[in-house]
Every structure is written in structure tokens, then in C-alpha cells.
C-alpha positions in Angstrom: 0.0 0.0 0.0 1.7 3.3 -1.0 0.5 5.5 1.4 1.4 3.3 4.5 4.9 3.3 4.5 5.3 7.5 4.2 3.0 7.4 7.0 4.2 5.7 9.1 7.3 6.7 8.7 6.4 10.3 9.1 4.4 9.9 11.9 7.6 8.4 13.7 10.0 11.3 12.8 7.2 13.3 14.1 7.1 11.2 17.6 10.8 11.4 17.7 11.2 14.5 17.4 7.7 15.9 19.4 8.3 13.6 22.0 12.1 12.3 22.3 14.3 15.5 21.4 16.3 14.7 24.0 19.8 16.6 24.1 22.9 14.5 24.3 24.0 15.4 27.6 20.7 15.3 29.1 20.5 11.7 27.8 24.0 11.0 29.4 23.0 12.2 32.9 19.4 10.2 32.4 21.8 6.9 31.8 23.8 7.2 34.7 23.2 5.2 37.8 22.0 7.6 40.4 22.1 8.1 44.2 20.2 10.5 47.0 22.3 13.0 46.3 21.4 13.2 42.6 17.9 12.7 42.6 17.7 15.6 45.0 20.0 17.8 42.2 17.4 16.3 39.3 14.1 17.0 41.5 15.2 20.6 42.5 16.4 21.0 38.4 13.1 19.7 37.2 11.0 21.7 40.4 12.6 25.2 38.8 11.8 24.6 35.5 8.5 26.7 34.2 5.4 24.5 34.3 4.9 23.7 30.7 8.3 23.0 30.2 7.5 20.0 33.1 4.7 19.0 31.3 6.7 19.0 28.3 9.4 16.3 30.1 6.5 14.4 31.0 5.3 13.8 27.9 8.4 13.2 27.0 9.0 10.2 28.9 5.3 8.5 28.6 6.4 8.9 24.6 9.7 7.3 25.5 8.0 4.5 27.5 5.2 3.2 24.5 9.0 2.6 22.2 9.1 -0.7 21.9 11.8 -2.1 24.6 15.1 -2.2 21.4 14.3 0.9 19.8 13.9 3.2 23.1 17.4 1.2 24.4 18.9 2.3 20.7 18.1 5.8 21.5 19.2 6.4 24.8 22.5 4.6 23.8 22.8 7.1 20.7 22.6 10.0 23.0 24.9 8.7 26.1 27.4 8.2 23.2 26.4 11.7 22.3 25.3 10.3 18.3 22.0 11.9 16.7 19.0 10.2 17.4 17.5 10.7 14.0 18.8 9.1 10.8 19.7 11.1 7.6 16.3 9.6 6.3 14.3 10.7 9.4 16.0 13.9 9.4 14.5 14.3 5.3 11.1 12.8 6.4 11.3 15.3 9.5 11.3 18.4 6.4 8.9 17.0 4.9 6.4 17.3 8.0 7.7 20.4 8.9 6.1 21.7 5.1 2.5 20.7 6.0 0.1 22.7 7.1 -1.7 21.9 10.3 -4.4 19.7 9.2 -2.7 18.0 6.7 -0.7 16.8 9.9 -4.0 16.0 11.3 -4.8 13.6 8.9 -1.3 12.0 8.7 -1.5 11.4 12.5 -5.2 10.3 12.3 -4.5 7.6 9.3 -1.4 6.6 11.6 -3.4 6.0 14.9 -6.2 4.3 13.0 -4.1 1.5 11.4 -2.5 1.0 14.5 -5.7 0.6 16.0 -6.5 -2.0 13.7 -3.1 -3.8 14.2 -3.2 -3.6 18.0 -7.4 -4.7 18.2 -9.4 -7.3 18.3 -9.2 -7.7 14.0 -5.1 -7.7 14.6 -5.4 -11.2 12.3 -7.7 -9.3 9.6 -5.2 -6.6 9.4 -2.3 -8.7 9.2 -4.0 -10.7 6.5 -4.7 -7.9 4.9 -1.4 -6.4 4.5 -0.3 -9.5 2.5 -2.7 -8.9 -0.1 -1.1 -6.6 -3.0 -1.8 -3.2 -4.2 -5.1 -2.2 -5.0 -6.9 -5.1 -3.1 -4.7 -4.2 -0.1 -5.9 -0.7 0.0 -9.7 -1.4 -0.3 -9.4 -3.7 2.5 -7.3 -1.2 5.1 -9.8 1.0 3.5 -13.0 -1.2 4.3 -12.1 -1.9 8.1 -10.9 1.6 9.0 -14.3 2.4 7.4 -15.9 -0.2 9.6 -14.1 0.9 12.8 -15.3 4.6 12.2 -18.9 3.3 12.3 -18.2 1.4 15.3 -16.5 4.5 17.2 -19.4 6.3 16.1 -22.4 3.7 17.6 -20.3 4.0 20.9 -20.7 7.8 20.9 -24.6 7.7 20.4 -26.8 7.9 23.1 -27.6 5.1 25.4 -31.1 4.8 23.8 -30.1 5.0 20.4 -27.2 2.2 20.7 -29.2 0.1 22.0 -31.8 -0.2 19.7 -29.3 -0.8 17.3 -27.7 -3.4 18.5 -30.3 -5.4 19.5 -31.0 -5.4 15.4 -30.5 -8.8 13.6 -26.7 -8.1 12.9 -27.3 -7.5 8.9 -30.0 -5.2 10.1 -28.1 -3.8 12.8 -25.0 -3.0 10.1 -27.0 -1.5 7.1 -28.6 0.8 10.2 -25.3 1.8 11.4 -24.1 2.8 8.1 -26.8 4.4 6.9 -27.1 6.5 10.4 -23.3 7.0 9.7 -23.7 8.1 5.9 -26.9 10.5 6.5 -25.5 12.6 9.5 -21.6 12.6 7.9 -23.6 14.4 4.8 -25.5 17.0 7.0 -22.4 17.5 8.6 -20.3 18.2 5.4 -23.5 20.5 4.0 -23.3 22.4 6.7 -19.2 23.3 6.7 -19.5 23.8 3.4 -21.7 27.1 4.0 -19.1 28.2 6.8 -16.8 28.3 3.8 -17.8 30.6 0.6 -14.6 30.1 -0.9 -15.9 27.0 -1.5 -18.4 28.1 -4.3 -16.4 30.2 -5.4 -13.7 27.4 -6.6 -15.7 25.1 -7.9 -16.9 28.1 -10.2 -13.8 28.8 -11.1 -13.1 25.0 -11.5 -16.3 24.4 -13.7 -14.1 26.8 -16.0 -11.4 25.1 -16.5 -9.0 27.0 -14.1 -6.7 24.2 -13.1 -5.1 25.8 -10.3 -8.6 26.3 -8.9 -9.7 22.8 -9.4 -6.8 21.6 -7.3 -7.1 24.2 -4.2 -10.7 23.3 -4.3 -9.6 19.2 -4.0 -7.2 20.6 -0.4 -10.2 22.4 0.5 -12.3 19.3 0.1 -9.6 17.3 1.9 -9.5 19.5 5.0 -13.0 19.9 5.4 -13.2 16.0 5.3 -10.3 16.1 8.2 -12.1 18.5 9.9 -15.5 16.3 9.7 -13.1 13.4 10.8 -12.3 15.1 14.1 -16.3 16.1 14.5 -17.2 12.7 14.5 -15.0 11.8 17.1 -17.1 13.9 19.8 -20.5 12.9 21.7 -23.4 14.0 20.0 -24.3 17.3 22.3 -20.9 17.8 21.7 -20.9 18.1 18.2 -23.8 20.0 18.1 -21.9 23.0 20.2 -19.2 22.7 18.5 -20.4 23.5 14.9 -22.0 26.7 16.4 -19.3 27.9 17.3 -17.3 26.9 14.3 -19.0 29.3 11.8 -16.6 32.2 12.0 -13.2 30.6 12.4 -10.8 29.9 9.5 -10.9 26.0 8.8 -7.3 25.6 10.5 -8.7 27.4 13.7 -11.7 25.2 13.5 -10.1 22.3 13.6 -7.6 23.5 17.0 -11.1 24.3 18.7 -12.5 20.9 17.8 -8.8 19.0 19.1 -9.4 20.5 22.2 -12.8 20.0 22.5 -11.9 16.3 22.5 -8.9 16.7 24.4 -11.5 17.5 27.2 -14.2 14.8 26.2 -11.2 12.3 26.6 -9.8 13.5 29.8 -13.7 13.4 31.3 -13.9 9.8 30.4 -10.8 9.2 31.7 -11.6 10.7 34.7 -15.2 8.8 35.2 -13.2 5.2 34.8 -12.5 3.4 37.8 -8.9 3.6 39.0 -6.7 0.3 37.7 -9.0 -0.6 34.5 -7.3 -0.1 31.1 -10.5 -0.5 29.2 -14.0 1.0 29.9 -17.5 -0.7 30.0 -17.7 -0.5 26.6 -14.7 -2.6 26.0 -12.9 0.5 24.1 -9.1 -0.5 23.7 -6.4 2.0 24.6 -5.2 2.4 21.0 -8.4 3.6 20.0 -8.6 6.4 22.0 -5.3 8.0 19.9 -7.7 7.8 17.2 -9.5 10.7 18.6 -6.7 12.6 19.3 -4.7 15.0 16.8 -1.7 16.6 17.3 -1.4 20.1 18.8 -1.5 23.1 16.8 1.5 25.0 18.8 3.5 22.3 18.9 5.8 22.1 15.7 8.0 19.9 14.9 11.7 20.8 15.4 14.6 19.2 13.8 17.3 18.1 16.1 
């Protein structure tokens, strides 16, 4: 699949550098064996630094920790030994990112979390068959399940009600309800950012007459508004509703920060209203799912090491 590969590997110089630009030296001092007396130099160090520079570490380290066991070993060794972290090819990929605009990175990072959603969940053995198949047929599978697992993540936002009275549907009944449920609102949805956005009508005028250079901005247009739709559907219901009132007058870019942090808050509620030692909730919602609803933050560009 030729999208997969650039993803993924984006999404890692992204991580890498986000989350794991560690300097050299701090690395070094990290590596060492410690005693009382250093910890207490470390805890006062980390104590004085401004607070989202401490939140910054922190994040730091949970990224660290999710590495699988070799590759976070790897890096720490490359900086005690004072060697870059990144490759030559990273460092390249690393540009590239740095050239998108915010919501492209959205979508990257989205397509990213999904798959691995797929590959960590219970339909790990689909996905691995799956990405045997070649070319074309490869890419309409991926592109069936992640399809599929948008649906699902949407029945699980509905209301209690409305959930179950699908589910207890005959399961070809309960599937052609959830999709079209899933199709109908998605359109209303799209309809109704399209009339935040005259520029819209205004390309696909232009388009219509042959200006090429219109037809292609309106196809990014398109693709944003899609990734911001993406990100819509990823909140509860009353949720959504607020949100796309208060969506109207901001640029598409600043629509889609309001709507990350509007399910940077949904997600932090839920994680609040679990009960202390559980990993999944009582809907059986795995951890990597809940990256899915997550996008990177706006002010935090990437920065080459």
C-alpha cells in the first residue's frame, strides 16, 4: 500500500522528534546510575523549570515509555554516546512534516493511529491478513475496516437509547442501520461546513471553467474539510452540536484546534469517570483507539534536532 509506509514513517520522525528530542547530555545524565544525592539535584532542576516546560518532560518520557523495549534502548544509547538520534532519512522525512500545514498533519497522524488501531485490536489477524494482499486489493481492505471501525466508534458515541436499539437489530439489520445512520449525519455535517466556507463556491466556479489551479485548491479544500469532519465525528453528540456553532466564523485551520481541544477535554472526562486500575471502559474500548481521537497540537511544531 503506497500510502502506508510514508506514513508511518512520518508519523515516527514526528514522535521522535515531538516527543524524544532529547539533548545529548541530558540523555547521558538520564543513563547514569544515580544516588540520593542526585535525585535531589534532578528534583530541585526539574521543580525550577517553568510548568509547561515540566509538562513537556512528562510527555516526554510516557512517549519514551510506549518505544518498543530495542528501539527506546537504541536511542538512549545514541545519545549517552552523544550520536543523533534521527537518521539522515528521518532527518528528510522530518522536512517534509515540517512543510504541512496543520491539518494535513492531522490527517497523517489520524491515518497513523487508526491502522495501528487496527493492528493492536481485536481484528489484529484481519489486518495482518490484509497487508499481505497486494496493491489495489490491499488498500480497499485497510480501507474497508478503518471504514468499519469509524462506524463502530461512532455507535459508541450515540446515546444510550439510540445504541441500543441498534444493537439489538438482527446483525445485517443492525449493520445496514449503522451505516446508513453514519452516511446521512456525515452528509448534513459536510453540508453544513461547506456554507461556513464561501470560498468554497467560489472554486468550484472557477473549477467548472477550467482553471486548473482552482480545481486543485478546491480538492485541499475538500480534503480539510473532510479532516475536519473526521475530528467532528469523534465527539459525543451534544458535543458536536456546540461545536459546529461555534465553528462558523473561524478559519478551517482554527476550527479544527477548537475541535482538538474539545476532545482533548471529552477524553480527559472519560478518563476521569473510569474506575482507578482498569485499562479498558465498560464498553470494551481498547487503549489504542482512543489515539484515534486525538490530533496533534496546533503550537507544537515539529523541530529538527
Amino acid at each position: 500500500m503506497r500510502f502506508l509506509s510514508p506514513i508511518l514513517t512520518l508519523l515516527i520522525a514526528f514522535a521522535l522528534v515531538a516527543g524524544l528530542s532529547f539533548t545529548p547530555a541530558a540523555a547521558q545524565d538520564a543513563a547514569k546510575p544515580t544516588t540520593d544525592s542526585r535525585e535531589a539535584q534532578l528534583r530541585e532542576w526539574f521543580n525550577a523549570l517553568p510548568k509547561h516546560r515540566q509538562e513537556e518532560l512528562k510527555q516526554r518520557l510516557k512517549t519514551l515509555k510506549r518505544l518498543p523495549k530495542e528501539r527506546r534502548e537504541e536511542m538512549l544509547q545514541a545519545a549517552k554516546e552523544g550520536r543523533p538520534i534521527l537518521s539522515d532519512e528521518q532527518r528528510k522525512n522530518l522536512q517534509k512534516l515540517r512543510k504541512l500545514s496543520y491539518l494535513e498533519r492531522i490527517r497523517l497522524y489520524t491515518t497513523a493511529a487508526e491502522i495501528d488501531a487496527l493492528r493492536r485490536g481485536p481484528r489484529a489477524r484481519e489486518f495482518e491478513q490484509a497487508m499481505k494482499l497486494e496493491g489495489p486489493e490491499r488498500m480497499r481492505e485497510l480501507r474497508g475496516m478503518m471504514f468499519e471501525q469509524r462506524q463502530m466508534m461512532f455507535v459508541r458515541s450515540l446515546p444510550a437509547d439510540k445504541r441500543r436499539e441498534i444493537m439489538n437489530l438482527p446483525e445485517n439489520e443492525r449493520r445496514q442501520a449503522v451505516r446508513k445512520l453514519f452516511e446521512e449525519e456525515g452528509r448534513t455535517r459536510l453540508q453544513q461546513l461547506e456554507g461556513f466556507y464561501p470560498r468554497l463556491a467560489e472554486l468550484k466556479e472557477a473549477a467548472q471553467g477550467g482553471d486548473k489551479e482552482a480545481r486543485k485548491s478546491l480538492r485541499q479544500m475538500y480534503a480539510d474539510l473532510r479532516t475536519l469532519d473526521l475530528l467532528i465525528q469523534r465527539l459525543a453528540p451534544e458535543k458536536r452540536e456546540q461545536i459546529m456553532t461555534e465553528l462558523r466564523d473561524l478559519s478551517m485551520e482554527d476550527a479544527a484546534n477548537a475541535v482538538r481541544k474539545a476532545l482533548q477535554d471529552q477524553w480527559q472526562a472519560e478518563r476521569k469517570g473510569r474506575n482507578p486500575g482498569r485499562r479498558n471502559n465498560d464498553r470494551g474500548t481498547v487503549q489504542p483507539e482512543r489515539n484515534a481521537h486525538r490530533a496533534p497540537d496546533q503550537r507544537r511544531k515539529p523541530r529538527e534536532q
